[in-house]
N, C-alpha and C positions, 0 to 999 in steps of 0.2 A: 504493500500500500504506500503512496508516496505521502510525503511528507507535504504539508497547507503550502508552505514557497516554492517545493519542487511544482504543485499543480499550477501555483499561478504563473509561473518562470512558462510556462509553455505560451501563455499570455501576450508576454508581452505588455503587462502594464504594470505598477508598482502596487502595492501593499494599501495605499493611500487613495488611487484610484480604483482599486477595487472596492475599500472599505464605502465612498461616496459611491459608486452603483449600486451595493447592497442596501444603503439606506436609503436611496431612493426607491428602492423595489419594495422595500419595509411599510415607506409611508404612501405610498400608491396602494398598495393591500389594504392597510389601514383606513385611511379616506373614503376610499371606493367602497368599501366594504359599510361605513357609517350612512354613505351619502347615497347608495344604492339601493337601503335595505336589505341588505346581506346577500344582493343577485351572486353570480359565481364572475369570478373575472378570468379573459380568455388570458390564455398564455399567449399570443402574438399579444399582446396589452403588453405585459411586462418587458417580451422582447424587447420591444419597441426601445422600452427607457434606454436599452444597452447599446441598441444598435445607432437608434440619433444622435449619439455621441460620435459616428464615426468608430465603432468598434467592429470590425468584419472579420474577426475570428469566428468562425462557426461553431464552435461550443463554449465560447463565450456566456450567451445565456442562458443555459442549462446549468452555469457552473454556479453563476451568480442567483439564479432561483434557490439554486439548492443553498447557497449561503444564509440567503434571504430567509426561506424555514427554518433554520437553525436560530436566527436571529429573534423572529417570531415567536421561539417555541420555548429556549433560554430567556429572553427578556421580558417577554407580554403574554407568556403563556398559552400561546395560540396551538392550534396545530393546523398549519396547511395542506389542505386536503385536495388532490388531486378528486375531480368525479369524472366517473365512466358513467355513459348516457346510458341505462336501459331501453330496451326496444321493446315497444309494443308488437303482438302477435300482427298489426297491420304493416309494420315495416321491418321484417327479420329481412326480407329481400335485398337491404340497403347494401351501397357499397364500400367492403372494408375501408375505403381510402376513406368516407365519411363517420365512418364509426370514429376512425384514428383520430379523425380531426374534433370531433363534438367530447371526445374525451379529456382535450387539452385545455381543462379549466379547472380553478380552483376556489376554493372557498375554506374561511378561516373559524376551528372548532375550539372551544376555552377548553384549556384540561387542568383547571382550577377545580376543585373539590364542590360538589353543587352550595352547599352551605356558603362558600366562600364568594363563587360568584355571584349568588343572589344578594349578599352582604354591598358586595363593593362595585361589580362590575353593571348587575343586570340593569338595563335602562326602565325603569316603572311605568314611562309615560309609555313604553310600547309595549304591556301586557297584554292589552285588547287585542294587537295585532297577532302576538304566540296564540291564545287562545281558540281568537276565528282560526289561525291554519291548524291545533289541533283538533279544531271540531271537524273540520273537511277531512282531516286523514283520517280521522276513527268513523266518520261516514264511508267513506271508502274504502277501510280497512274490514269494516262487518260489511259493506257488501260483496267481501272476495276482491280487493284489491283493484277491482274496475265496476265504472258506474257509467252510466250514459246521464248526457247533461237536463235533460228533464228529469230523473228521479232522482240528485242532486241537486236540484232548484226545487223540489217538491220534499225532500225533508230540510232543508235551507227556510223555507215557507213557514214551515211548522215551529221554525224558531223566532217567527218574525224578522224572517231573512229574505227579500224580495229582491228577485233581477232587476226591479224598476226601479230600487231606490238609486237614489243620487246624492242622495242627503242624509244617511243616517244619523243619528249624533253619536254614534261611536266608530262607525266603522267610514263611514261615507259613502263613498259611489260603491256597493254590493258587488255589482261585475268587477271594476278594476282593482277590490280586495282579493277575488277570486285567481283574477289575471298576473296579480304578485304574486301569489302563492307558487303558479308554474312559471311565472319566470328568474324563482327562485329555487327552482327543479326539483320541489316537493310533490308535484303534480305534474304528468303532461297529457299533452291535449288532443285528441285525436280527430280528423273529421273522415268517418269512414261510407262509404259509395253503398247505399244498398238498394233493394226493387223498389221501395219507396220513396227515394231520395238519400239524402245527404243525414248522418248520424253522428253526433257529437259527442266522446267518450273522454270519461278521465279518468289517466290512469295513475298509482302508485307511482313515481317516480324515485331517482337512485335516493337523494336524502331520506323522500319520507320510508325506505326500505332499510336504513341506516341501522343496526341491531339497537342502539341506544335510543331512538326515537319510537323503532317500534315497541320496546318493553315499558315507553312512559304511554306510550298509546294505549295501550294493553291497560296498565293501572291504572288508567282514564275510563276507560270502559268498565273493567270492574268494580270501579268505584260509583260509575252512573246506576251501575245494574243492583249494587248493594242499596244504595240510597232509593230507588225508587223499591227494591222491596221491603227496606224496611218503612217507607210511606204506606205501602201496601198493605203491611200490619197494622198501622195504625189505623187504618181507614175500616180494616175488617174488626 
């Protein structure tokens, strides 16, 4: 394994310019990640930073990504997460060169102790927004991981959750709370061709499939099923 200067000596830049591309790749993660609502950011993004400096070493950004997580993960406790795009059974057909490409994005996970990030980290004014997306995943999760867009807007309804609002006072526009959710690739969205027209599906996507999201999804559901029986008791 080579030693941190032998890798960079292949470079061709110094200690000191490497040090300012990693932290600029640090604070573009950061930012984008606050000012996006957690979307995923592509990997040509970060290239980018490395290459508009005039840097045309070809494994140049690769080297400094990888920097870049370690920096993340030793200082701010992050962990960056590469995500692979799962396919819906409507596009297994696709081709590997786009698989490759829709893979190369990441997003940033706290691996701070949950006690500790609810403490210091969590932001309060956006629990509405965690909420609505675990109510959509455990709608999706109990119906087998895919839902068509009418019986998703029909138990959505039942919570006082309307495609026509635009104005909630918590959530606001109903659709484009909907529309973050998969373009924060909790969800994706399918429109599939059938004898009767055009059918709108959502599916599980790679995050909400995450082992850790699924097992709080899970003690969300049990915890609904508990509570409404034991209302149940009290009513009989």
């Amino acid at each position: 394994m080579s030693a941190p200067g032998e890798e960079l000596s292949q470079f061709d830049i110094s200690t000191e310019e490497k040090d300012k591309l990693v932290a600029e790749v640090v604070r573009y993660v950061l930012f984008k990640t606050e000012n996006n609502n957690g979307c995923p950011i592509k990997r040509e993004e970060l290239a980018q930073i490395i290459t508009k400096r005039n840097y045309k070493q070809r494994n140049l950004p690769a080297y400094v990504i990888d920097e870049a997580r370690s920096k993340l993960s030793s200082i701010f406790g992050y962990e960056m997460r590469e995500l692979q795009r799962t396919r819906s059974s409507a596009n297994q057909g696709r081709a590997a060169a786009s698989q490759q490409a829709d893979a190369k994005s990441y997003i940033i996970v706290s691996q701070l102790p949950d006690d500790i990030y609810k403490k210091f980290v969590e932001n309060k004014n956006k629990s509405h927004v965690t909420g609505f997306t675990f109510v959509v995943i455990g709608i999706i999760h109990l119906a087998g991981g895919k839902i068509t867009e009418e019986n998703l807007w029909h138990h959505l309804r039942r919570l006082g959750l309307t495609e026509t609002e635009e104005s909630h006072p918590t959530f606001g526009n109903i659709k484009l709370a909907l529309e973050a959710i998969v373009q924060q690739r909790y969800l994706q969205k399918e429109k599939v061709s059938g004898p009767e027209g055009y059918t709108v599906n959502y599916e599980l996507a790679e995050r909400a499939l995450d082992g850790a999201v699924i097992e709080r999804v899970k003690e969300y559901v049990i915890e609904l099923v508990r509570q409404d029986g034991n209302n149940a008791d009290v009513t009989n």
